[in-house]
N, C-alpha and C positions, 0 to 999 in steps of 0.2 A: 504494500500500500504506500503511496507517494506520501510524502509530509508535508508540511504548510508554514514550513520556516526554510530561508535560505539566509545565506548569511553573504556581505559584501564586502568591499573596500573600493574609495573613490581612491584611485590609485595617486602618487604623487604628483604625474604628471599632466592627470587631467586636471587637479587642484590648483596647480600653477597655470597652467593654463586658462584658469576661468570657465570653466567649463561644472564647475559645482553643483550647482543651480539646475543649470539645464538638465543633468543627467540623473537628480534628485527627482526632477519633475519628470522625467523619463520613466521612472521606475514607477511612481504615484499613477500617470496616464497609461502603464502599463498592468495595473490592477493589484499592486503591491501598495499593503498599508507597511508602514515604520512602526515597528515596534519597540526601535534601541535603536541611538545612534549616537555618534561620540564625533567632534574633530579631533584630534591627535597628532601629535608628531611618534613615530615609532624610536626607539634607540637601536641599535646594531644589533644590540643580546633579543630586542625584542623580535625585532624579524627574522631574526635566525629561530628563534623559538616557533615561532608563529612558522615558520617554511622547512622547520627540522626533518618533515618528510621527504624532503630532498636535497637533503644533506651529502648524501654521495652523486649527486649528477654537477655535471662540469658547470652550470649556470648559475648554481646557488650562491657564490660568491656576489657576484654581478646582482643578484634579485634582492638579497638583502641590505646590498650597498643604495638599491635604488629602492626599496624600499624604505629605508632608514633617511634617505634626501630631502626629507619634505611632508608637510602635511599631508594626514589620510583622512578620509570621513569611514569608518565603519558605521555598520549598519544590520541589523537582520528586519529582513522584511517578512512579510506573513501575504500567502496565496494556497489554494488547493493546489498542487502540485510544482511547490514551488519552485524547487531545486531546476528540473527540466525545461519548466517555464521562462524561468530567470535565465537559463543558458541561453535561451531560441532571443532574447532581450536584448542581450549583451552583445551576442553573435561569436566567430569562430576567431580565435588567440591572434592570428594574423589577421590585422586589420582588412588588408588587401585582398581577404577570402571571406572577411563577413559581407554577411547579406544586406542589402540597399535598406536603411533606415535606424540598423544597429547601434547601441552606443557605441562600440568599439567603429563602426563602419565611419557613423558620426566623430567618432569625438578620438580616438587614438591614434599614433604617431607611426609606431611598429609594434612587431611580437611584443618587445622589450618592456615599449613604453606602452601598454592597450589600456588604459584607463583604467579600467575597474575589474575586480576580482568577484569571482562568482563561485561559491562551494560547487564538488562535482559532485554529492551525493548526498542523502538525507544526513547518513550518521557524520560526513564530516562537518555540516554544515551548524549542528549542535554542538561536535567541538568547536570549531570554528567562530560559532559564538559565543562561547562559555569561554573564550582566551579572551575576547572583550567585555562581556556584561556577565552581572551578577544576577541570579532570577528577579533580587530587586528592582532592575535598572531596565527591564524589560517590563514593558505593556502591553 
């Protein structure tokens, strides 16, 4: 059975960009209520924490450094199938392959820099939001 939390991040480099907002409102016109959300800046230890699942691939260096650059907005949103939902939203890692209207189509640079982070399944998307919110801090 699909779940009804997904969990996000407005990635560094859509933040800088200015692109916040729009991609906030992206997600609301997409049928996602906000449940939790933080702006942030990550530490080095924290994104390495937060990405430890790929910790042995050669990019990790590189994802934490740029993650760690700059302000993020996390996020978990709430839909009937969210996780799935959320991906078809966002669109596909490489900008240049998402489909016509995507954030990432919309709003990302490359693979590197694609704006926003999307859990790839129910159970990570619960970890995933339990590294940022407390059951308190969720509505």
């Amino acid at each position: 059975m699909a779940g009804n939390i997904t969990f996000t991040m407005i990635k560094p480099d859509a933040v800088a960009n200015g692109h916040m907002g729009n991609i906030l409102n992206d997600f609301i016109q997409g049928g996602f209520k906000v449940r939790a959300m933080k702006y942030t800046w990550l530490t080095e230890a924290q994104a390495g924490a937060f990405y430890a699942v790929h910790k042995e691939r050669p990019f990790y260096g590189e994802l934490v450094g740029f993650m760690s650059s700059g302000p993020i907005v996390a996020a978990v949103l709430e839909k009937d199938n969210a996780v799935e939902d959320f991906r078809k939203l966002i669109g596909a890692t490489n900008p240049a392959e998402a489909a016509e209207g995507t954030i990432r189509r919309k709003y990302a640079k490359s693979i590197d820099a694609n704006a926003v982070h999307g859990s790839d399944s129910d159970a990570n998307a619960e970890i995933e939001a339990s590294f940022f919110f407390s059951a308190l801090e969720r509505f």
